[in-house]
PLY file of the C-alpha trace (Angstrom):
ply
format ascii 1.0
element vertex 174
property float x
property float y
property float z
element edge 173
property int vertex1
property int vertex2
end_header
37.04 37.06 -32.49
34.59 36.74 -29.64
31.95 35.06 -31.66
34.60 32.63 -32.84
35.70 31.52 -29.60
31.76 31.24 -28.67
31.14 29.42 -32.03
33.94 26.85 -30.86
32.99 26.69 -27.46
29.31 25.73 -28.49
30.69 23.23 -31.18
33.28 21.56 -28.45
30.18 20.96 -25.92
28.00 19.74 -27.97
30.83 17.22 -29.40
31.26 16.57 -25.73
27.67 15.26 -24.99
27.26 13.90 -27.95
30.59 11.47 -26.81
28.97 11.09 -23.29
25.89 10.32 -24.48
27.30 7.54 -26.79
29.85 6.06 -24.34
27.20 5.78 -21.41
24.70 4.13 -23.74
26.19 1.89 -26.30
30.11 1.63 -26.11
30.81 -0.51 -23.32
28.00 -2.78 -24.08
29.11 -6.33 -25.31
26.64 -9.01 -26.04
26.92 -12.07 -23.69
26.47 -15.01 -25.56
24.87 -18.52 -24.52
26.91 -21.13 -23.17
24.50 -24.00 -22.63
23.02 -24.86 -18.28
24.21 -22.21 -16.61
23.27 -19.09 -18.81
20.20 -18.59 -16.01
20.71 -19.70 -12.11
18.69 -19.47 -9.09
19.69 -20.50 -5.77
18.19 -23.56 -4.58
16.44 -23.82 -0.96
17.87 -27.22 -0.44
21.62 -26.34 -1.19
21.68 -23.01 -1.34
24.14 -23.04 -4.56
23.22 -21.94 -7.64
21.29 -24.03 -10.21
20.60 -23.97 -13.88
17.17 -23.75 -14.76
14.94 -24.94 -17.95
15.45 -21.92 -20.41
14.93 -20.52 -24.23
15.36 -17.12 -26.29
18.10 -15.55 -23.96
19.82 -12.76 -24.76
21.93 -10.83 -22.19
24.69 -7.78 -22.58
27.24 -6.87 -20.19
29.71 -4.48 -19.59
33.02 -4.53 -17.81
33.02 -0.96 -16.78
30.35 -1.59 -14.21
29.31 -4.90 -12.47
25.73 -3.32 -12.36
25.45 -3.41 -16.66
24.03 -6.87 -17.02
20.85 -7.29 -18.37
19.57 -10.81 -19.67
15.95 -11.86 -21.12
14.45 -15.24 -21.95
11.68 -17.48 -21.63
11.22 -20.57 -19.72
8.77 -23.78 -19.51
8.71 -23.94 -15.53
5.92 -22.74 -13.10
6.29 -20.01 -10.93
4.32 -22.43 -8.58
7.56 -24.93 -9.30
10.15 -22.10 -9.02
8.60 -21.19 -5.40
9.11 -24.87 -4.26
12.49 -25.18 -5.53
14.06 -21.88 -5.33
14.89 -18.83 -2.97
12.06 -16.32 -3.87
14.09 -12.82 -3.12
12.15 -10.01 -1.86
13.74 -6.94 -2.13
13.96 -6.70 -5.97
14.21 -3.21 -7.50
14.98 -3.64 -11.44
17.41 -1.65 -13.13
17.18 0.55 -16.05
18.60 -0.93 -18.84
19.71 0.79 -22.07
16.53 1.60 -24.70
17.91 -0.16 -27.45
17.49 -3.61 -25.52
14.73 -4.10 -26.94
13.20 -7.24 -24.86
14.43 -5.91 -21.26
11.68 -3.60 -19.84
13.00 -2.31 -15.94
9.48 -0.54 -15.58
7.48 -3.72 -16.95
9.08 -5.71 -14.64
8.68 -3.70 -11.74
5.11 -3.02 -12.38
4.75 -7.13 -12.66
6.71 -7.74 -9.32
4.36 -5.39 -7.83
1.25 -6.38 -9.07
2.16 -9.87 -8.45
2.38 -11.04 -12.11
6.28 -11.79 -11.50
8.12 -13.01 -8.78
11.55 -12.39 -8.41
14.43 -15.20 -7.26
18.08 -15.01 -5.93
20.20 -15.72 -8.99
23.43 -15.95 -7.71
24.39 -13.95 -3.97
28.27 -12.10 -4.98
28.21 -12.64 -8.60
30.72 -10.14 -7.72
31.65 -9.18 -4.41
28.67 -6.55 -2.91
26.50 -7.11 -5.81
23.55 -10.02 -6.32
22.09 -11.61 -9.83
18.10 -11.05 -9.41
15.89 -13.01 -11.64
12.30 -12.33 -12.03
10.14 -14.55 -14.15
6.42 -13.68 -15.32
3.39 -15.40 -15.31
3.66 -15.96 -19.17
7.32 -17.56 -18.70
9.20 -14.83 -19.87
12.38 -14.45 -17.58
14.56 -10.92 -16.69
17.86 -10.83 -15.06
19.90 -7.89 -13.77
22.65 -6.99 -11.02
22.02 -5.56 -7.85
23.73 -3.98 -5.13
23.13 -5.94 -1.79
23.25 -5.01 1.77
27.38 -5.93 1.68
28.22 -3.83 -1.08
25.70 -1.11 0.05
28.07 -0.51 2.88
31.70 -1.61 1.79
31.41 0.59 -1.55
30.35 3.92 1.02
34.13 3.45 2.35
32.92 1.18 5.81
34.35 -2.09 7.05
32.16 -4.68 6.00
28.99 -5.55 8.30
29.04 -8.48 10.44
28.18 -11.91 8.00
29.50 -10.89 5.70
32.71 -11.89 3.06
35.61 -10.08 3.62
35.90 -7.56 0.56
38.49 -8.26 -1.74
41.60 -5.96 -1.36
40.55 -3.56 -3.81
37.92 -2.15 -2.24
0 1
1 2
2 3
3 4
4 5
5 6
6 7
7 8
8 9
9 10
10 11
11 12
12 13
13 14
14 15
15 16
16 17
17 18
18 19
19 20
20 21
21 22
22 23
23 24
24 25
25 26
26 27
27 28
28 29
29 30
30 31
31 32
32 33
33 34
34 35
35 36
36 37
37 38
38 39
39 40
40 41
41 42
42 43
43 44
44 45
45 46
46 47
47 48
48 49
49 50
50 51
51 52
52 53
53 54
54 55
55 56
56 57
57 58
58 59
59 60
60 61
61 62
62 63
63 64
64 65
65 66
66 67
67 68
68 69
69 70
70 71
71 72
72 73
73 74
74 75
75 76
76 77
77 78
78 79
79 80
80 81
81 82
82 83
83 84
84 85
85 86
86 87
87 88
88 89
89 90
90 91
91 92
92 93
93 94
94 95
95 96
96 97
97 98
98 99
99 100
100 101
101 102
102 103
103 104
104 105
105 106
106 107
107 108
108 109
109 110
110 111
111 112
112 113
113 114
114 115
115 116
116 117
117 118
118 119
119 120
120 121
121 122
122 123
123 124
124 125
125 126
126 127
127 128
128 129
129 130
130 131
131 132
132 133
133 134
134 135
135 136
136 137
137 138
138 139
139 140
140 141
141 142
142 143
143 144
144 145
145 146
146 147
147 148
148 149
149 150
150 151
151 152
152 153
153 154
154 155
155 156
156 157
157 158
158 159
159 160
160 161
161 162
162 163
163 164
164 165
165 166
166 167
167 168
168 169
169 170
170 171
171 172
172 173
């Protein structure tokens, strides 16, 4: 009896990780498809809204289980040099890890580039949700890399603390 109940208990775990596994890396994952302009933005230094820039070959998935799940790739004609004039370079980029089968987003790639000073990173759009940022980094070669990011707002707010002063009141949710 006792190596039955062992024999189950071994079975049922592994089951259970095998379901983790699968639901943290490909279930909630949707692909986002292309609606035309505004499939890539950056914030503009003159108006401070969000813009559509030139773009090709995006892809981008999304899930609505977490605001942080959006990853996006594609490639674009425009300078960094004419990105820089136009649009608000962003700083404190740190990209996230996306899942291994999307194939053309590379987190560590990007990083390394941003670092090295083969990318530079832009504001996409501040509060694509409340507390969280859309970061776009584009290469020297044109090929672009989006993802979500927690900002200094959300930081704070999603700890359980009143928002800091500047900025938006949270939604009533939170």
């Amino acid at each position: 009896m006792g190596k039955l109940l062992a024999g189950f208990i071994v079975v049922s775990a592994l089951a259970a990780g095998i379901a983790i596994y699968y639901l943290q890396v490909y279930a909630f994952y949707e692909p986002v498809k292309a609606v035309g302009q505004d499939d890539v933005v950056l914030t503009s230094l003159v108006s401070g809204a969000p813009e559509g820039i030139i773009y090709d070959e995006f892809e981008a998935i999304d899930a609505e289980s977490s605001p942080l799940r959006y990853r996006a790739c594609f490639t674009t004609p425009m300078s960094q040099s004419m990105l820089t004039e136009t649009y608000q370079v962003f700083d404190k980029a740190v990209p996230l890890i996306g899942p291994g089968w999307f194939d053309c987003y590379d987190a560590n790639e990007v990083g390394e580039a941003l670092s090295d000073g083969r990318a530079i990173a832009f504001m996409g759009q501040e509060n694509v949700t409340y507390g969280v940022d859309r970061i776009v980094a584009v290469l020297d070669d044109g090929r672009g890399f989006v993802w979500n990011q927690i900002n200094h707002c959300g930081e704070v707010v999603f700890e359980g603390k009143p928002a800091p002063e500047g900025c938006p009141t949270p939604p009533e949710n939170y």
